[in-house]
N, C-alpha and C positions, 0 to 999 in steps of 0.2 A: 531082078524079077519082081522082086515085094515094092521097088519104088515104084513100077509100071502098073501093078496092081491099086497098088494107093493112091497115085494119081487117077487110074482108070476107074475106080471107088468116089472119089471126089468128084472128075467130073458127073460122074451116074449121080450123085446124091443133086447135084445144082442143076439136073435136067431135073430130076424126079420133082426137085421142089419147086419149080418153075410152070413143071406141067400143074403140080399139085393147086398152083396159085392162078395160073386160068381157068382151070376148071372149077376151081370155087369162086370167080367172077371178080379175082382182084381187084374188091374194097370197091363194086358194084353191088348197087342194090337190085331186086328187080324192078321189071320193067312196069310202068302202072296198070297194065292191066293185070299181070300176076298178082302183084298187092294187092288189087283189091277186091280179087277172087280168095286171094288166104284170103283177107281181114273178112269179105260176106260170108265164108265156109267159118269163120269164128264165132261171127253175131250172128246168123240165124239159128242154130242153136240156143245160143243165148237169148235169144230174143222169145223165144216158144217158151222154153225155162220160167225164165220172169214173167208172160205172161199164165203160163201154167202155176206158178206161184202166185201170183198176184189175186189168181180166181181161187186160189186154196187157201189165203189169206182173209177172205172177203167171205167165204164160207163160214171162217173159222170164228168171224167176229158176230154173223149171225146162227151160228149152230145151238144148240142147245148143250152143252158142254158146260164142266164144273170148270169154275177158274182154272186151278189144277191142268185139266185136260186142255184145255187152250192153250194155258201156259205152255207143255212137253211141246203140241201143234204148232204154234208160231215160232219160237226155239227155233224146232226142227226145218221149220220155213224159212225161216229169214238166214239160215245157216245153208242152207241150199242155195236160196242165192247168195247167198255172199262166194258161196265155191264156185257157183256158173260165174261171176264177173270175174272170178280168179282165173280161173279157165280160160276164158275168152280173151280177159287181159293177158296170160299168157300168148295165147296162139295167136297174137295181133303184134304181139314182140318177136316172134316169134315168124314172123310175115319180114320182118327187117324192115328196111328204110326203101321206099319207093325210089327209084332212080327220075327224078321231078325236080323243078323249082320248089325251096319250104319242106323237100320231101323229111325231114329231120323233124322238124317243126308240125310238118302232118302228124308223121308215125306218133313225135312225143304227144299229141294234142287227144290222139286215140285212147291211149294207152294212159294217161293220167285221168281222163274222165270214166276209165271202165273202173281204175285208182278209187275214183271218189265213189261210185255205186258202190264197191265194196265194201267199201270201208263205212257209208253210210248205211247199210244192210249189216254190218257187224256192231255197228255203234243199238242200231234196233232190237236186235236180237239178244245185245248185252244188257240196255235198259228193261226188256220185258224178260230175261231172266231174272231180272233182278227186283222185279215187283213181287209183294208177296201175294198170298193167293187167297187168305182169311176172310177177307171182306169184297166178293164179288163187285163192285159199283167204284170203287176204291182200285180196282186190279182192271176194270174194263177202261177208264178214266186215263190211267198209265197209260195202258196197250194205245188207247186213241193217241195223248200224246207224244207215244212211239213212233207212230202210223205219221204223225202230222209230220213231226219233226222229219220222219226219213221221208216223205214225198215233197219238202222246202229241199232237204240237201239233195235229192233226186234229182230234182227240176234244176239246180243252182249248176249241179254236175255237167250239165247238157254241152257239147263242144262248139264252142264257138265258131263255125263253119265259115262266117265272115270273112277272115282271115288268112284262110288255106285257098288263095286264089290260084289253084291248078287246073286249068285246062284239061290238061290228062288225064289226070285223076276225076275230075268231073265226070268225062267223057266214058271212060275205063267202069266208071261204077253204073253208069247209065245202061253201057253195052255186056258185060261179062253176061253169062249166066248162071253165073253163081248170085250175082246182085239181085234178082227177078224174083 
C-alpha cells in the first residue's frame, strides 16, 4: 500500500511540476507586444518624474534660496531621480526578455542605459552634497558643474537604438497603448 502511495506521490509531483513549467512559459519570454507594454507602463512614469524634476531643479538654480537651502533642494532632487531610474530599471527587468530576434540584447540595452541615468543622477547629487555652502558663487559654480557633467553622462547614456533591429518590437511600441 505505502509503495502505491509513493509511486502515486511521485507521479503527482512530475505532473504538478510540468504543469507548474507551462504555465510559467518554459524559458519563454513574452510576446513583444507584452514587453513593450511592461517596459512603456515603466518609463512613463519615469519619464513625468524626470521631467517634474528637471523643472524643480531649474527652479531651484533660479530661486532665491541660501546655498544651504539649495543644497537640502537639489540632494533631495537628484536623489529622486536617482530612485525613479531605480524604479523603472527595475520594472523593465522585470518585464523579462521579449521573445524576438536580439531580444536579450534589447532587454540588456534598456536596462543598462536606465544603469547609467542612475548612477549619473547619484554621482550629482553626491558632488553637490559635497560642496560646501560658505561662499555662495563658489557653491553655485559646483552645482552648474554638476548639472553640466550629469547632462554629458545623460546624453552619453541614450540607447543606442541602431542596433536593436526588431521588427516586432518596432511595431509592438508603435501599436500598444501603453506606448501613446
Amino acid at each position: 500500500m505505502r509503495t502505491c502511495r509513493a509511486a502515486a506521490a511521485g507521479k503527482l509531483t512530475v505532473v504538478l511540476a510540468t504543469l507548474v513549467l507551462v504555465v510559467s512559459g518554459c524559458g519563454g519570454g513574452p510576446s513583444p507586444r507584452a514587453w513593450a507594454a511592461s517596459v512603456c507602463e515603466a518609463l512613463t512614469p519615469w519619464r513625468a518624474e524626470i521631467s517634474k524634476l528637471t523643472s524643480s531643479t531649474n527652479q531651484q538654480m533660479t530661486a532665491q534660496t541660501t546655498p544651504a537651502q539649495a543644497k537640502e533642494n537639489l540632494v533631495r532632487l537628484f536623489a529622486g531621480a536617482e530612485e525613479a531610474s531605480e524604479t523603472a530599471r527595475r520594472r523593465v527587468a522585470d518585464a523579462g526578455v521579449p521573445e524576438t530576434e536580439h531580444g536579450e540584447e534589447i532587454s540588456r540595452g534598456f536596462r543598462a542605459t536606465l544603469e547609467k541615468v542612475r548612477d549619473a543622477y547619484g554621482r550629482a547629487r553626491d558632488t553637490i552634497d559635497g560642496l560646501g555652502t560658505g561662499e555662495a558663487t563658489a557653491f553655485y559654480d559646483g552645482v552648474k558643474a554638476a548639472v553640466d557633467t550629469l547632462t554629458k553622462e545623460y546624453d552619453a547614456s541614450a540607447l543606442d537604438t541602431s542596433k536593436l533591429n526588431s521588427e516586432e518590437l518596432k511595431q509592438a511600441f508603435d501599436e500598444v497603448p501603453e506606448c501613446r
